[in-house]
N, C-alpha and C positions, 0 to 999 in steps of 0.2 A: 504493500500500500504506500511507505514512503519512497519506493522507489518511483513510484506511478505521479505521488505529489510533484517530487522531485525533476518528472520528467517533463509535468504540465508546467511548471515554473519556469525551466529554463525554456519551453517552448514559448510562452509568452515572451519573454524578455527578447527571445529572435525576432518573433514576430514586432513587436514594439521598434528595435531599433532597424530591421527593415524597413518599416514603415517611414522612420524620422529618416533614416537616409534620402528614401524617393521624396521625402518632402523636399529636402533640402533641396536636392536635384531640379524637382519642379519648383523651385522657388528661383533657381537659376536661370531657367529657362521661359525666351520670347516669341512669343506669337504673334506681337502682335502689329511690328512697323512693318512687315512684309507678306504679304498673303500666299507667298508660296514654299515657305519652311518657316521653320523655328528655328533659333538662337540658345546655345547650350551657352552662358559668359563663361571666361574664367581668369584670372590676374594675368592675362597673357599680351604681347603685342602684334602675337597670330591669331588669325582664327583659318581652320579648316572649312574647306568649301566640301560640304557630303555630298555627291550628286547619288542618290540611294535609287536601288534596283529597281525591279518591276516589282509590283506586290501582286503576291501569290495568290493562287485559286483559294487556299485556304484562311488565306485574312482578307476576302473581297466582303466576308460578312460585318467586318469592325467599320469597313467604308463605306456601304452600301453601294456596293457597284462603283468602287472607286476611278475605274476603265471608263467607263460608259458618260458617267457626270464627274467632270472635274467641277468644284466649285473651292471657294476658300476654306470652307470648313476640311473639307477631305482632305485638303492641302494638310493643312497645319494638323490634323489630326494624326496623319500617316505619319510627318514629318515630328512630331512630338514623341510618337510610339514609338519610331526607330529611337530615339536617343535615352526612351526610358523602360523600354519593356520588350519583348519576345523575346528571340530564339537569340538574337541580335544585337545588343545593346552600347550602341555604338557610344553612349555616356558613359559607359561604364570602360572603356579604354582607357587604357595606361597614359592618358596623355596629360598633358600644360596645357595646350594650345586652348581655345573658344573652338565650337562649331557649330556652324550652321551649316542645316540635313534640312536637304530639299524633300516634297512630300509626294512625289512622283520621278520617274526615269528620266520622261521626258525634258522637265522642266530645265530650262536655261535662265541664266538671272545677266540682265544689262549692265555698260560700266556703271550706270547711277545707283542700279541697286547692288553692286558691288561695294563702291562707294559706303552710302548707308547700312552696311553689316559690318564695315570697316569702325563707321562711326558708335552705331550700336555696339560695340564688342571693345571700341575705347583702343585698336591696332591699326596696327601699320602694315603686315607682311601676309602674304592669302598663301595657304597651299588649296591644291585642287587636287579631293580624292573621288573617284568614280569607281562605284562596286557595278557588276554587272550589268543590268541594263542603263545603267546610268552611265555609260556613254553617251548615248544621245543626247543628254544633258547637257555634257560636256561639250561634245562637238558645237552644238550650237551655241555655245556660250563663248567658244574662243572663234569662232568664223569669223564675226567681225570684226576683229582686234588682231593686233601683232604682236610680237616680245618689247617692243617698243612702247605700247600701253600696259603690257604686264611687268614692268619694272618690279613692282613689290611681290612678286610670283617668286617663292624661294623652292619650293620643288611640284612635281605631279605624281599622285599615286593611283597607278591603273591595276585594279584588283580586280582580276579576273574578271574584265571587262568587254577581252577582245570580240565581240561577237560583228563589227563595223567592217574590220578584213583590211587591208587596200587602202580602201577609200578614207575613211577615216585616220588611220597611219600617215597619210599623203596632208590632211591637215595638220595633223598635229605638227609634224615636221616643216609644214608650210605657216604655221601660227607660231611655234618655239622655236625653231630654228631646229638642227640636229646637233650642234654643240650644249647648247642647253638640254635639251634629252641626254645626251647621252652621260652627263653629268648629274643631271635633278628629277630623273625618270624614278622610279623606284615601283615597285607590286610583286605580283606573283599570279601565276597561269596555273589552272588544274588541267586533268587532264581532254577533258572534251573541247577545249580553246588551243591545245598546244599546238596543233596544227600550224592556226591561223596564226599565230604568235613567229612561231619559226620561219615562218612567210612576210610576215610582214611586219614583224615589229622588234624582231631581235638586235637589230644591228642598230634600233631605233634608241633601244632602254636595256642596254647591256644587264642590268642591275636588279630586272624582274624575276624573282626566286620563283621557281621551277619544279619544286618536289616540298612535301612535306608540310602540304598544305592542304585545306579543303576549302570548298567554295563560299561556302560564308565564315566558317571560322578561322578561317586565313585574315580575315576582317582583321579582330581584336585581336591576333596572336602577334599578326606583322604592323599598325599603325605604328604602335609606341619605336620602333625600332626607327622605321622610315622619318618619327619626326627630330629622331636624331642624327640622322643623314646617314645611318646604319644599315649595312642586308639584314632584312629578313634572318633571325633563326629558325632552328626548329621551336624553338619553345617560347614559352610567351616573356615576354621583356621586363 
């Protein structure tokens, strides 16, 4: 029986201080100058750009047909969960840095609202991370700009992203230059992308770890590493 007390007490006390952690967490996090992600702060003079995947057949219920109607709520709603809950939780990375997790794949953000997540976030210096489908994101977010407007761009992390092939490779290259890749490239490829990767993006981002990784938990195992200008290990940072 005192074991059983014993057992319910310490369960409370987890429970308790999980709870104040996400508080905390959501206390840090904004919604609300930008309708198409949320803002995680943190005492930093970076913030990460999240360009976050496709959302799954299996969380289209928490969006309501997230696919189908984009609106701002779905936005910031997707975009809040990735940094505070699922399988995912991209707040919870080893990192310094601020970020803001865009709330769809697609979503690209202008220099103004680039600009104002800079201001929001109180930094100077952006990295740009794209998980999976959040390439698209990306692509479209650096099309109309050069290495020229991205001055404060200190690296890009393409995490198992390659699904563009080609074409996409051919911007990045054509918006960074290939010196700055092959220096501030940083990710890692599983194996159903490796292909594409060895085609077209190897000689792009020398630096994208290769093994030892999985598709979404390559996520939080490799950020912390890359935002100190480190390969990827196997193990988390």
């Amino acid at each position: 029986m005192e074991i059983n007390k014993l057992k319910n007490i310490f369960t409370l006390i987890f429970i308790i201080c999980a709870n104040t952690i996400l508080a905390i967490s959501e206390s840090n996090i904004d919604c609300s100058f930008l309708n198409k992600g949320c803002l995680l702060k943190r005492e930093s003079n970076t913030v990460v750009i999240f360009f976050r995947g496709w959302v799954s057949p299996n969380d289209m219920s928490r969006y309501q047909g997230l696919r189908k109607r984009i609106d701002n709520s779905y936005l910031t709603k997707s975009a809040r969960d990735i940094l505070t809950r699922g399988d995912m939780i991209i707040g919870n990375a080893n990192l310094t840095s601020s970020i803001f997790a865009t709330g769809s794949s697609h979503i690209a953000l202008s220099m103004e609202e680039m600009d104002l997540i800079l201001e929001k976030a109180n930094a100077k210096y952006l990295i740009f991370a794209s998980h999976s489908g959040g390439y698209q994101g990306l692509r479209k977010t650096l099309l109309p700009a050069s290495l020229s407007y991205w001055e404060n761009l200190t690296s890009i992390w393409l995490l198992d992203n390659f699904y563009g092939g080609q074409t996409v490779a051919n911007d990045l290259e054509r918006n960074l230059g290939r010196e700055f890749l092959n220096e501030n490239c940083y990710g890692f490829v599983t194996d159903h992308n490796m292909a594409t990767f060895n085609t077209s993006y190897k000689s792009l981002c020398p630096k994208i770890k290769t093994s030892g990784v999985t598709h979404s938990g390559g996520v939080l195992q490799c950020m912390p590493w890359f935002e100190q200008d480190q390969l990827c290990a196997d193990t988390n940072y």
